[in-house]
py3Dmol code that shows the C-alpha trace and the ligand (Angstrom):
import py3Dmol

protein = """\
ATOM      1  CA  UNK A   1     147.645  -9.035  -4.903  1.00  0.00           C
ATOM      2  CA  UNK A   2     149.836  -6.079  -3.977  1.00  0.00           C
ATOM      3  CA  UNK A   3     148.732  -2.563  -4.816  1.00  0.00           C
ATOM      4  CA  UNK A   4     150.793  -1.511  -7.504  1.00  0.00           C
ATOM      5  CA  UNK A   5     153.096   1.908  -6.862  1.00  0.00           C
ATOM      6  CA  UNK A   6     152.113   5.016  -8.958  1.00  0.00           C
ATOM      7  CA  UNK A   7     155.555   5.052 -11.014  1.00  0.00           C
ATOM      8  CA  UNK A   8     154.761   2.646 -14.061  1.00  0.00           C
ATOM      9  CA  UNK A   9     158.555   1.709 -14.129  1.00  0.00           C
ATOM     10  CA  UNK A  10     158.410   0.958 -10.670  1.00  0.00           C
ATOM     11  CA  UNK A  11     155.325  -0.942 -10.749  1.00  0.00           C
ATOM     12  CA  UNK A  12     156.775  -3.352 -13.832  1.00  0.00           C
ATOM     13  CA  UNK A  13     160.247  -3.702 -12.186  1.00  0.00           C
ATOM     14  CA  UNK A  14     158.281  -5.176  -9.135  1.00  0.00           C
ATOM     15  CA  UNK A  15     156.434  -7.620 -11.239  1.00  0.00           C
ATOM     16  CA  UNK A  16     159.281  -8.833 -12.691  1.00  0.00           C
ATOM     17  CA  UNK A  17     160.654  -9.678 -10.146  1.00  0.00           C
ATOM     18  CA  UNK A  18     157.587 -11.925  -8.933  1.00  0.00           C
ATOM     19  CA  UNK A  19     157.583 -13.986 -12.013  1.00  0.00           C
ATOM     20  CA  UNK A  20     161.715 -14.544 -11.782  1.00  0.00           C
ATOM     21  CA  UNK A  21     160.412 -15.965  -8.045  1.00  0.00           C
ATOM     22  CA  UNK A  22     157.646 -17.362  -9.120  1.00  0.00           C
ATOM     23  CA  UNK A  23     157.219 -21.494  -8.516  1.00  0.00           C
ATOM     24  CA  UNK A  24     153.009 -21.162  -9.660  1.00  0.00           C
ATOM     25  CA  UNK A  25     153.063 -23.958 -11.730  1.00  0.00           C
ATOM     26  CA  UNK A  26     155.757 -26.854 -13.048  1.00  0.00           C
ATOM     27  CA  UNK A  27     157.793 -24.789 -15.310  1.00  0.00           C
ATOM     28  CA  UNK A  28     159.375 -23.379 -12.695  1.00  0.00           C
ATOM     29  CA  UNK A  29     161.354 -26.816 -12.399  1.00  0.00           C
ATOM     30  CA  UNK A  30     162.826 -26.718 -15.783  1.00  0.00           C
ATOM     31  CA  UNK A  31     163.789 -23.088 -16.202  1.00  0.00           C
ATOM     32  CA  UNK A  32     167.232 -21.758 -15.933  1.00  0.00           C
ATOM     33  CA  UNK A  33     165.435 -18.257 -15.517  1.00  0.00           C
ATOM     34  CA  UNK A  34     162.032 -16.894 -16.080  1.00  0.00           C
ATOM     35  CA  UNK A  35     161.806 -14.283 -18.942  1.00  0.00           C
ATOM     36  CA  UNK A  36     159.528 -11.098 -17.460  1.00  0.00           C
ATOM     37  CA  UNK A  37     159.118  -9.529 -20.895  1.00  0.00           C
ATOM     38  CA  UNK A  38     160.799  -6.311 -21.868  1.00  0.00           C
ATOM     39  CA  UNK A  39     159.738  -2.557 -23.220  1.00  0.00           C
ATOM     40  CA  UNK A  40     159.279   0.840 -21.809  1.00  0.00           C
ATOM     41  CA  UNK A  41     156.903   0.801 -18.591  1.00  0.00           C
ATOM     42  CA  UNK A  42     154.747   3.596 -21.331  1.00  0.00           C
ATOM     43  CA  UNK A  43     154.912   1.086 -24.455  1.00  0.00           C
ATOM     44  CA  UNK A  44     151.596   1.776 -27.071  1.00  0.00           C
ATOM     45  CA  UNK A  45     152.268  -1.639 -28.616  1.00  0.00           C
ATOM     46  CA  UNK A  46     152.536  -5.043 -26.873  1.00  0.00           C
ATOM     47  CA  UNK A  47     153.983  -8.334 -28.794  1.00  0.00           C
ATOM     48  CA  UNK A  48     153.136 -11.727 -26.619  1.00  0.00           C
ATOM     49  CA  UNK A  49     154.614 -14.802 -27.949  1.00  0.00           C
ATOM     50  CA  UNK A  50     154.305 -18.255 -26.445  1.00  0.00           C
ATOM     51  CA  UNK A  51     156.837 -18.982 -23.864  1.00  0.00           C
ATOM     52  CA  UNK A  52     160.828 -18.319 -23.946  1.00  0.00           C
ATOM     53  CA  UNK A  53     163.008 -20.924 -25.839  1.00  0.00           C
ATOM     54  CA  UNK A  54     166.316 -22.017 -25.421  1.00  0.00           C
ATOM     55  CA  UNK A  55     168.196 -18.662 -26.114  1.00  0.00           C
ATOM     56  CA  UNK A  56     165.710 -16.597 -23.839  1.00  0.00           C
ATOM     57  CA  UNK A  57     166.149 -19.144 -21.101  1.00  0.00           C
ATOM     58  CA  UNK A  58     169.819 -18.394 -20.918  1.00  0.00           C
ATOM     59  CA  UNK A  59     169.488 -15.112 -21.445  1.00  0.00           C
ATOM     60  CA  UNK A  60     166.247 -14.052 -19.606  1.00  0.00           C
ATOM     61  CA  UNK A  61     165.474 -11.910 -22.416  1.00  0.00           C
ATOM     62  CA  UNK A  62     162.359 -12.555 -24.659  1.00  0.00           C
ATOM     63  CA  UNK A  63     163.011 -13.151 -28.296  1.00  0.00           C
ATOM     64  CA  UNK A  64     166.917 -13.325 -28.475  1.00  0.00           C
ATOM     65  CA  UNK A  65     166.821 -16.612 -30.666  1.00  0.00           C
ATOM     66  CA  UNK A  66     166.259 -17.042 -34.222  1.00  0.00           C
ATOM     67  CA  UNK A  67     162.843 -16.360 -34.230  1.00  0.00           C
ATOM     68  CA  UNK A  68     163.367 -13.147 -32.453  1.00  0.00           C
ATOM     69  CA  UNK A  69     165.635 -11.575 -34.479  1.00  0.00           C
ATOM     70  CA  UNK A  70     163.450 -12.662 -37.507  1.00  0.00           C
ATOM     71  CA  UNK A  71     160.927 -10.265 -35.121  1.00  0.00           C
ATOM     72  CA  UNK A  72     163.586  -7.863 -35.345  1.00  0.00           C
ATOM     73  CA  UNK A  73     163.465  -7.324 -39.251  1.00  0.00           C
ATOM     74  CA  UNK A  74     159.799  -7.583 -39.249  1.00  0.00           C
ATOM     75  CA  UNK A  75     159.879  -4.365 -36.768  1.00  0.00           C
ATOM     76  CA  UNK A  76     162.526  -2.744 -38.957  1.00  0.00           C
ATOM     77  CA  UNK A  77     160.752  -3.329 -42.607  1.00  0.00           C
ATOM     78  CA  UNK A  78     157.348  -1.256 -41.019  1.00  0.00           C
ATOM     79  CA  UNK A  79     160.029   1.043 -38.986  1.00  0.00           C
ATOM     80  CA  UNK A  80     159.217   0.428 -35.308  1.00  0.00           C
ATOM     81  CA  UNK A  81     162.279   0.580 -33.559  1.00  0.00           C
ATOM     82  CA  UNK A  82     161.893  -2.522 -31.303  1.00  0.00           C
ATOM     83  CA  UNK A  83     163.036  -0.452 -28.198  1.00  0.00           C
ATOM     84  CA  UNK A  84     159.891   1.684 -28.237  1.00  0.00           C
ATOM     85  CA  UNK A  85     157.587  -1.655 -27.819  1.00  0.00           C
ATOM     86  CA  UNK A  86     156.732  -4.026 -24.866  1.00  0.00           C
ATOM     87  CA  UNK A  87     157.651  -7.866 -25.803  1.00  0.00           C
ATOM     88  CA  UNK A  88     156.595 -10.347 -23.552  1.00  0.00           C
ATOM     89  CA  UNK A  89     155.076 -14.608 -23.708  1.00  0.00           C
ATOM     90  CA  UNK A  90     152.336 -15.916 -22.615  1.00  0.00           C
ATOM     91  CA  UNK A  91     154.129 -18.677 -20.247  1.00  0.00           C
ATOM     92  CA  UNK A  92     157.484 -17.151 -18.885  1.00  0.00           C
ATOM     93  CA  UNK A  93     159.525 -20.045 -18.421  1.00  0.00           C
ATOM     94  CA  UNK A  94     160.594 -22.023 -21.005  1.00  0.00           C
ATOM     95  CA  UNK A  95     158.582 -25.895 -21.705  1.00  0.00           C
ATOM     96  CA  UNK A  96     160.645 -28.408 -21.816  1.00  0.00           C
ATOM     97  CA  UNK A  97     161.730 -29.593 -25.197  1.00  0.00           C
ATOM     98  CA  UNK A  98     159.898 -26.317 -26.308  1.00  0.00           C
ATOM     99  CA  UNK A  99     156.523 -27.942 -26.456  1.00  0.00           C
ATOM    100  CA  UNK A 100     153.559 -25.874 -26.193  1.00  0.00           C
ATOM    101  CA  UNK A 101     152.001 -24.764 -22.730  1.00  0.00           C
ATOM    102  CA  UNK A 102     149.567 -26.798 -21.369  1.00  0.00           C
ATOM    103  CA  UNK A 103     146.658 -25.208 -20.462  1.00  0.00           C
ATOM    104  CA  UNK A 104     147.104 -24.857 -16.884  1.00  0.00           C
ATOM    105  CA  UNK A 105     150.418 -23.169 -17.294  1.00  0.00           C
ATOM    106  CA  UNK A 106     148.908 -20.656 -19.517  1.00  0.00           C
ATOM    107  CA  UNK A 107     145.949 -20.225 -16.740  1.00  0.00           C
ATOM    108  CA  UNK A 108     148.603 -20.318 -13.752  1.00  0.00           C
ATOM    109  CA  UNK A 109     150.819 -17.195 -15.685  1.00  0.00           C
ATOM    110  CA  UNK A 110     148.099 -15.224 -17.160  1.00  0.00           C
ATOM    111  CA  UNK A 111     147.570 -12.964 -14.377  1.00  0.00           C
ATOM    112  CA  UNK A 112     150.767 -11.395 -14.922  1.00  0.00           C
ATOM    113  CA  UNK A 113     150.410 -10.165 -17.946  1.00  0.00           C
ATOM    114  CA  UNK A 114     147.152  -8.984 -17.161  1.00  0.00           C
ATOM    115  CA  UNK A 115     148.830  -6.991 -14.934  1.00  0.00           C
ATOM    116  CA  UNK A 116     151.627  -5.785 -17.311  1.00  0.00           C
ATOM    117  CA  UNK A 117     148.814  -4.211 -19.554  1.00  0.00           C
ATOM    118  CA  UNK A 118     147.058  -2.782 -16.272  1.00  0.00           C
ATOM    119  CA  UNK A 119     150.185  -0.832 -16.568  1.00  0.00           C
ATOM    120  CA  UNK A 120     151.328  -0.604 -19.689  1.00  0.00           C
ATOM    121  CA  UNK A 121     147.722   0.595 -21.036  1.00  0.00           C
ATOM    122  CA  UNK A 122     149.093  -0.755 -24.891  1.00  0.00           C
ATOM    123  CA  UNK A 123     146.830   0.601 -27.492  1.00  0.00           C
ATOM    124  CA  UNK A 124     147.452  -2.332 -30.104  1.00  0.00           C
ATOM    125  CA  UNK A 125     148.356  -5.566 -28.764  1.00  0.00           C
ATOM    126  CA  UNK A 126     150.103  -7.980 -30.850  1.00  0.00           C
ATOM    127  CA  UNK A 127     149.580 -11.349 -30.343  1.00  0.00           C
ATOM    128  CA  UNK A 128     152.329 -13.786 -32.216  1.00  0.00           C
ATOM    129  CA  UNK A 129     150.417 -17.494 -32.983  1.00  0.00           C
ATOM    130  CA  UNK A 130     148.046 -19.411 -31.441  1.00  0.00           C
ATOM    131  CA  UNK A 131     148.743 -20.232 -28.249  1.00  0.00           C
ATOM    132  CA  UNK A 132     148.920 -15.791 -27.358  1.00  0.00           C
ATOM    133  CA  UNK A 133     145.419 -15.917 -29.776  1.00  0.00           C
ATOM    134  CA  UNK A 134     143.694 -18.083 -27.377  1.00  0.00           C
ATOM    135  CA  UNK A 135     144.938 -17.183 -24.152  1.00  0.00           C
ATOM    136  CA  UNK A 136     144.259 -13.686 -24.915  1.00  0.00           C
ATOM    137  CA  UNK A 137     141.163 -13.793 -27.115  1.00  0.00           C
ATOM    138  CA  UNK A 138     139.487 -16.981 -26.000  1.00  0.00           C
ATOM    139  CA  UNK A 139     140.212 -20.764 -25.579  1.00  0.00           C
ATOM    140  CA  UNK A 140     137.813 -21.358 -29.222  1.00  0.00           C
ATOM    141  CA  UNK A 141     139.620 -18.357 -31.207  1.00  0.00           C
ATOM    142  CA  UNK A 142     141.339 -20.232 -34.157  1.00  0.00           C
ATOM    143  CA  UNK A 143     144.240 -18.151 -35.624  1.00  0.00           C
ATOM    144  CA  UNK A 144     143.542 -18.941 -39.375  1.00  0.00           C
ATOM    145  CA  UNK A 145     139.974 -17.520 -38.533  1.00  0.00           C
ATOM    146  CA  UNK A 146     141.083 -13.875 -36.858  1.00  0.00           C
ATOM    147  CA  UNK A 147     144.891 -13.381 -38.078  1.00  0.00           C
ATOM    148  CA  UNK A 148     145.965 -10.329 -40.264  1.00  0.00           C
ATOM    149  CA  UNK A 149     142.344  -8.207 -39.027  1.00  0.00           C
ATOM    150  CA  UNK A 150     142.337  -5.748 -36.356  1.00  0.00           C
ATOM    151  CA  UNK A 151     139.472  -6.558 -33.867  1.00  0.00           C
ATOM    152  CA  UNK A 152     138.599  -4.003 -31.352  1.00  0.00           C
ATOM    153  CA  UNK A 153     137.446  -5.584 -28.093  1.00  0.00           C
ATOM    154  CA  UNK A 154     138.103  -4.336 -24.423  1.00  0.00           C
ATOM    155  CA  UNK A 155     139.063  -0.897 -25.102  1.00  0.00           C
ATOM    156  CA  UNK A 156     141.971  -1.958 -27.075  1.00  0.00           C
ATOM    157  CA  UNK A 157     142.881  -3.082 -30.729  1.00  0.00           C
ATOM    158  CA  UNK A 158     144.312  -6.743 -31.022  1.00  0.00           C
ATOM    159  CA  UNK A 159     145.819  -7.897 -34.169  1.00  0.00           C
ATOM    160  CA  UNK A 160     146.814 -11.711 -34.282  1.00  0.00           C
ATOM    161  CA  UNK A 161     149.246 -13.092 -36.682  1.00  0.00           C
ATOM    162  CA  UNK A 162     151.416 -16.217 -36.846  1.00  0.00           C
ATOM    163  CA  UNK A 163     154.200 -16.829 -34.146  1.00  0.00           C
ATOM    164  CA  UNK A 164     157.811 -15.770 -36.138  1.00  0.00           C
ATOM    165  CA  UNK A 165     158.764 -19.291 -35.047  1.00  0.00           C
ATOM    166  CA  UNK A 166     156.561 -20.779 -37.150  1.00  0.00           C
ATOM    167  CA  UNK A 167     157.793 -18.319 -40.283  1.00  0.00           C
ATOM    168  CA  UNK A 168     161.178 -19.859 -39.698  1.00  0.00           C
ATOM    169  CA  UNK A 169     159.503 -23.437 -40.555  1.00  0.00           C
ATOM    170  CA  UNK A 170     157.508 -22.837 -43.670  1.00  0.00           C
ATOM    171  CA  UNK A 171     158.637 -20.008 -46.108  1.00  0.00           C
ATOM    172  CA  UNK A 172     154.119 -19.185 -47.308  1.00  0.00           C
ATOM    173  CA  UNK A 173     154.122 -18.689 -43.531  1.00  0.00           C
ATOM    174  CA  UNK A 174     157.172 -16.007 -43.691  1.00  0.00           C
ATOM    175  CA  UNK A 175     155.709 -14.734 -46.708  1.00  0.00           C
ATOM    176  CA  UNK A 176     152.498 -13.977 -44.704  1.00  0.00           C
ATOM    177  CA  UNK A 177     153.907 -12.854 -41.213  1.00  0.00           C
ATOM    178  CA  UNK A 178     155.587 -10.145 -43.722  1.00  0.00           C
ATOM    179  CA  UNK A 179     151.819  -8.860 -45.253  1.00  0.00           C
ATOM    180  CA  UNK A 180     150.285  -9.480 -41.657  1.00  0.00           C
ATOM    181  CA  UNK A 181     153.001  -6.915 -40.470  1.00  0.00           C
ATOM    182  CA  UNK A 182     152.464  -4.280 -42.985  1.00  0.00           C
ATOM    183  CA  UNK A 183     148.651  -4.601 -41.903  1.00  0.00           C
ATOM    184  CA  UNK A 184     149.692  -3.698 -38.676  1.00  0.00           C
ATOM    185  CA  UNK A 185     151.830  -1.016 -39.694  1.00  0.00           C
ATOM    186  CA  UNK A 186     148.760  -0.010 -41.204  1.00  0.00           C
ATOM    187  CA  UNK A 187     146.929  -0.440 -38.600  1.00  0.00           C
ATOM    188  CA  UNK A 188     149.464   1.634 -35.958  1.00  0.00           C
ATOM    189  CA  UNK A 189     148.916   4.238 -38.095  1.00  0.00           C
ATOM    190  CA  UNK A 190     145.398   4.414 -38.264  1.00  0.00           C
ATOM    191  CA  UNK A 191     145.185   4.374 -33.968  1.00  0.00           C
ATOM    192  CA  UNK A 192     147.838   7.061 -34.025  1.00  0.00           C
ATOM    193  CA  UNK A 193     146.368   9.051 -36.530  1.00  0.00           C
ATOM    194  CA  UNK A 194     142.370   8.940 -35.421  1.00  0.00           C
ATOM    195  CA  UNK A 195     142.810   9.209 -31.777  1.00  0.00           C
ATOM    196  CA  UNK A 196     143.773  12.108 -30.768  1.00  0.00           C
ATOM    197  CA  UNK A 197     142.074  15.077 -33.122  1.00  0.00           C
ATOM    198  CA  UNK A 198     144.791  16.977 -32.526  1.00  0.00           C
ATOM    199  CA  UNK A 199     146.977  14.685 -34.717  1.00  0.00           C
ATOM    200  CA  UNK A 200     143.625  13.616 -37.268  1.00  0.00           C
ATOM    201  CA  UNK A 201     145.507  13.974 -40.491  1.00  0.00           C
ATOM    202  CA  UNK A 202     142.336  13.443 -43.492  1.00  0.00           C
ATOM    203  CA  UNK A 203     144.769  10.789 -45.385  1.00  0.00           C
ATOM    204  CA  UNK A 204     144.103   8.614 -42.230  1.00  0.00           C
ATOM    205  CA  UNK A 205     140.751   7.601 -43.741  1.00  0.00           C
ATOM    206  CA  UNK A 206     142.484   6.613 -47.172  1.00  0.00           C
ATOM    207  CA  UNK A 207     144.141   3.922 -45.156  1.00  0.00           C
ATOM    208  CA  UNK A 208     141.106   2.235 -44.388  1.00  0.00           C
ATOM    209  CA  UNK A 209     140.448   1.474 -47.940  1.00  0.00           C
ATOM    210  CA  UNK A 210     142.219  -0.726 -50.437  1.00  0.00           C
ATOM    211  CA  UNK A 211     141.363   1.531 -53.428  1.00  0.00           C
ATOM    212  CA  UNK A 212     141.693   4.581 -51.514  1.00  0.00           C
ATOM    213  CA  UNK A 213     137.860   5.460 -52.362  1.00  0.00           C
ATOM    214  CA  UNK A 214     135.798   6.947 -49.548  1.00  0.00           C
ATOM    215  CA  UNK A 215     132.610   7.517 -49.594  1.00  0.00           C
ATOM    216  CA  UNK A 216     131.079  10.479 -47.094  1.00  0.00           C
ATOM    217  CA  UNK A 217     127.711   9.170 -45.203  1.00  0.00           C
ATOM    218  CA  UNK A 218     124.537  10.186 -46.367  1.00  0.00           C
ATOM    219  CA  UNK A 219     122.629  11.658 -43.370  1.00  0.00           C
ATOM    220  CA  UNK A 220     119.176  10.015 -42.873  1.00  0.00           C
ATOM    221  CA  UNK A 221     117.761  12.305 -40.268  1.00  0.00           C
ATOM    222  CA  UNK A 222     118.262  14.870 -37.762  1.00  0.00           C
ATOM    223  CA  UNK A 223     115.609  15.524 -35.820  1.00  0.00           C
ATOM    224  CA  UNK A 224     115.918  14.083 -32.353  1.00  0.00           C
ATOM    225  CA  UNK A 225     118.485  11.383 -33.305  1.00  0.00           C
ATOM    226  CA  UNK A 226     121.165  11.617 -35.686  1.00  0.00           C
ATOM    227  CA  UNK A 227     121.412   8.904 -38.684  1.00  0.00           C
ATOM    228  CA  UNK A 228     123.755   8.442 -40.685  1.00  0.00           C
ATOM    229  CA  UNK A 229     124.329   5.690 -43.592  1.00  0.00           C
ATOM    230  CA  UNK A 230     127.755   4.576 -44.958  1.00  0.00           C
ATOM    231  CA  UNK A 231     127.916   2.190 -48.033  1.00  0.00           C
ATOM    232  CA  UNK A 232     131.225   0.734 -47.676  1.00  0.00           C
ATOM    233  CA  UNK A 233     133.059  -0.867 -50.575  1.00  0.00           C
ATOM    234  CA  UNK A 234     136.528  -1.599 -50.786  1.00  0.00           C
ATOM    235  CA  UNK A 235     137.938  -1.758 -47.298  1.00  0.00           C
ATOM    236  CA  UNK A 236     141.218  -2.745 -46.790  1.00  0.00           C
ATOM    237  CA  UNK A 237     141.770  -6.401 -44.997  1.00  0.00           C
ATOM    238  CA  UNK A 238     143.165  -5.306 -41.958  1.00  0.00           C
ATOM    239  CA  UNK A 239     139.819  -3.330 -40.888  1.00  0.00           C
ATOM    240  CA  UNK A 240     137.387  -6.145 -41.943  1.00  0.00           C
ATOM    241  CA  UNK A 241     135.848  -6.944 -39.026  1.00  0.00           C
ATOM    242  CA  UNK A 242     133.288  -6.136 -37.261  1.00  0.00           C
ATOM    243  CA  UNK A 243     134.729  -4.734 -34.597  1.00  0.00           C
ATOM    244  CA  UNK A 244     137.020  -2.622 -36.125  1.00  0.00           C
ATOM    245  CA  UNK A 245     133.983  -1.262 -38.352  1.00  0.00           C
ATOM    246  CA  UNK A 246     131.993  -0.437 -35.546  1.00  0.00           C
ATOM    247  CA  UNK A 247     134.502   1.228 -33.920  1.00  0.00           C
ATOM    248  CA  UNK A 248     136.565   3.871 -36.540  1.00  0.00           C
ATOM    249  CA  UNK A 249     132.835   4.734 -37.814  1.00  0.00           C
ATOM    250  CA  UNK A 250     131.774   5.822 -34.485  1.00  0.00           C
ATOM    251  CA  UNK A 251     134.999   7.796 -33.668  1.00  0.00           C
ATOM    252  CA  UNK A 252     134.835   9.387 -37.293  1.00  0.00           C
ATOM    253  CA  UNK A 253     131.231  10.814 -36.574  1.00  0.00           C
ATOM    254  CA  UNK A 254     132.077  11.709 -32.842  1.00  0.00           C
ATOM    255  CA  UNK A 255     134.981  13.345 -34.501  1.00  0.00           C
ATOM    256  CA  UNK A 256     132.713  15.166 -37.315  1.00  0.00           C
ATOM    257  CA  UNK A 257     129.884  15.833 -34.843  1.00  0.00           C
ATOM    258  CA  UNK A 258     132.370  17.045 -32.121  1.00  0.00           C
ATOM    259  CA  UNK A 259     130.702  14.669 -29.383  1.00  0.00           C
ATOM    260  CA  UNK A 260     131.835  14.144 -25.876  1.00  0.00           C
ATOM    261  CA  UNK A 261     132.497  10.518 -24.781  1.00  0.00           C
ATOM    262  CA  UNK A 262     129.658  10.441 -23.103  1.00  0.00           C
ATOM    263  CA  UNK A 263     127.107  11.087 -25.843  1.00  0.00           C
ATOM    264  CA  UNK A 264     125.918   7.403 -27.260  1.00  0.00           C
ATOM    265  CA  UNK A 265     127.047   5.976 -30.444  1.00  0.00           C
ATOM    266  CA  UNK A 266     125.143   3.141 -32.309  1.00  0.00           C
ATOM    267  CA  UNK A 267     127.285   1.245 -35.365  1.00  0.00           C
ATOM    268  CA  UNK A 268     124.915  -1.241 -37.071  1.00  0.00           C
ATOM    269  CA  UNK A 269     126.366  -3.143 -40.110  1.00  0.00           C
ATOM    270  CA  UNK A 270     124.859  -5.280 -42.503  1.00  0.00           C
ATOM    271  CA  UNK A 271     127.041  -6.947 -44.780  1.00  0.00           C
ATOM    272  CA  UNK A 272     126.269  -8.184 -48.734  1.00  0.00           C
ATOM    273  CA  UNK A 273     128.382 -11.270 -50.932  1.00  0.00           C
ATOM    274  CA  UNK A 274     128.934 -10.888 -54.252  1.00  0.00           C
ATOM    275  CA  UNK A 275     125.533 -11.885 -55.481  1.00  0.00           C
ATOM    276  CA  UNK A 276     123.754  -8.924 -52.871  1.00  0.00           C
ATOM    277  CA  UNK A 277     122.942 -11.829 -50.540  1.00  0.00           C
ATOM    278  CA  UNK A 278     123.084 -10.558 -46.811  1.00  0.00           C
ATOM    279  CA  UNK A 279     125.716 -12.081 -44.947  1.00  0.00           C
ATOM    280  CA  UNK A 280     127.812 -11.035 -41.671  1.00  0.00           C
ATOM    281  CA  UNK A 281     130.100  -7.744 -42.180  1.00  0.00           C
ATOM    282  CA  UNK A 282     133.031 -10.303 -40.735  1.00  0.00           C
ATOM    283  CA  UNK A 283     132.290 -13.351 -43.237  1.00  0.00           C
ATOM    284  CA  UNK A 284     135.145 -13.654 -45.831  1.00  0.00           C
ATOM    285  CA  UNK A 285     132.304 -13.296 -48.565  1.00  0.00           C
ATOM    286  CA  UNK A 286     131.217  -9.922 -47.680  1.00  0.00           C
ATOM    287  CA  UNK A 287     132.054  -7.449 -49.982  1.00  0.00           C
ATOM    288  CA  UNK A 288     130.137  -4.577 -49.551  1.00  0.00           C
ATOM    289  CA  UNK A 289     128.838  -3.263 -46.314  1.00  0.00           C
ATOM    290  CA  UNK A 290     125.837  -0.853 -45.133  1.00  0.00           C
ATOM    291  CA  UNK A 291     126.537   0.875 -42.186  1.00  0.00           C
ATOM    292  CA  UNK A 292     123.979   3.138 -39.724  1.00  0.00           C
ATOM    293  CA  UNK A 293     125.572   5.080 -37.035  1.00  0.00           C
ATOM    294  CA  UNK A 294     122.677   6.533 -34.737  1.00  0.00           C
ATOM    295  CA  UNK A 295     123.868   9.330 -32.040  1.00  0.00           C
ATOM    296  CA  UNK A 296     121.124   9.485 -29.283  1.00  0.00           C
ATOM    297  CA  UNK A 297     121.104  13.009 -28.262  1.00  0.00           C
TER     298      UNK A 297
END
"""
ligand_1 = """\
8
SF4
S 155.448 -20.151 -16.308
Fe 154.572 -18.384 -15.229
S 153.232 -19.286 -13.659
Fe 154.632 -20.913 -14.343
S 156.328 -20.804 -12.907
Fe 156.899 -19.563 -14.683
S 156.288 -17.478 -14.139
Fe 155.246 -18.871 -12.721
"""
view = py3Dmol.view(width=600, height=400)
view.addModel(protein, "pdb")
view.setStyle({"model": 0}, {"cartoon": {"style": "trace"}})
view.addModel(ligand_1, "xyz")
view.setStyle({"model": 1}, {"stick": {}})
view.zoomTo()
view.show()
């Protein structure tokens, strides 16, 4: 692979133009164009489909068909104007018939949008249905299982809902691309609002919670290592996981404590059902957690 230039425009415009030459796998022989993706080089949020359809084929533009301007009004009703985000497919020339990507398709194209987000550096990464879900977070990732809940992994937050396509098809499916899309409003404004302490705003917190009850942590010791217990009730669906847990505790103490990155942070979570039975914090049935955050000093 070519090192990549400095200027992040420059560096996307020249990986574009490898995938419109690109013959890597047997989609090339179908395709009237290849579809690249589209954004600002700087975009903080990433959308990846599944491959381009007839519309984007002609076009070489991603989501220009129905289902992308259904994308469009999604963007509009949580008020991101779709030119500040990057949108992009997993496979970038269109299947024939529109069938899903085989496997090997999806492994042969891959490394090009790893190499977008090597650039792009997205902060929340969108990923629309199931073939984007597994691609992106693993071949046994079922959407039903992770849509609508941030998950923090890689340094990132990914947020999986259904493909818009799929909306178009079933109207409980529109109905819950709409919620799924207020949750990441939800969460957009969380990442914005928590990372950079010059920006913290205290409501932030509120939006972690469904009934806008926060509890402060009760500090279990101080001498040598810092403890510090959460009993968490009430969190809002978009933040129940574990990974999201684990992660906005340990920036809220960092942020309370005034650590440097390189102090450690230890989340530990133990989730309860209904009945006080312990269960994982990510299990549907969980409805209370009890969280420890540990600073090694
Ligand atoms: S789908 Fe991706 S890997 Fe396959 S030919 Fe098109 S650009 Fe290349």
């Amino acid at each position: 692979m070519r090192a990549l230039p400095a200027d992040p425009a420059e560096a996307m415009a020249r990986i574009a133009e490898e995938i419109r030459n690109c013959q890597r796998c047997p989609l090339h022989e179908g395709r009237t164009q290849a579809v690249p993706g589209e954004g600002p080089p700087d975009a903080p949020l990433l959308f990846v489909g599944e491959g381009p359809g007839a519309e984007e084929d002609q076009q070489g533009r991603p989501f220009v068909g129905a289902a992308g301007r259904l994308l469009d009004k999604l963007l509009a009703s949580i008020r991101i104007p779709r030119e500040r985000v990057f949108i992009t497919n997993t496979v970038r020339c269109r299947p024939p018939g529109n069938r899903e990507p085989h496997p090997g398709e999806v492994a042969a194209c891959l490394p090009y949008l790893v190499r977008q987000m090597s650039v792009l550096q997205p902060r929340v990464v969108c990923l629309l249905g199931a073939t984007a879900t597994r691609a992106l977070l693993g071949a046994d990732q079922k959407l039903n299982q992770v849509r609508g809940r941030a998950l923090r992994e890689a340094g990132r937050w990914w947020f999986a809902t259904y493909h818009p396509a799929a909306a178009l098809r079933s109207a409980s499916l529109a109905k819950a691309l709409e919620e799924d899309f207020r949750r990441l409003r939800r969460l957009v404004d969380v990442e914005w609002g928590t990372e950079d302490p010059a920006r913290w705003k205290p409501n932030v917190v509120q939006k972690l919670f469904e009934s806008g009850q926060v509890t402060e942590p009760v500090e279990v010791s101080r001498d040598g290592s810092l403890r510090l217990a959460w009993e968490i009730r009430g969190l809002h669906p978009t933040f129940r996981s574990a990974s999201a847990m684990a992660e906005l505790l340990g920036r809220f103490v960092r942020r309370r404590e005034s650590l440097s990155p390189d102090v450690p942070v230890v989340v530990q979570l133990e989730g309860t059902d209904a009945h006080g039975r312990p269960v994982s914090a990510d299990a549907p049935e969980c409805v209370a957690v009890h969280a420890e955050v540990r600073v090694e000093r």
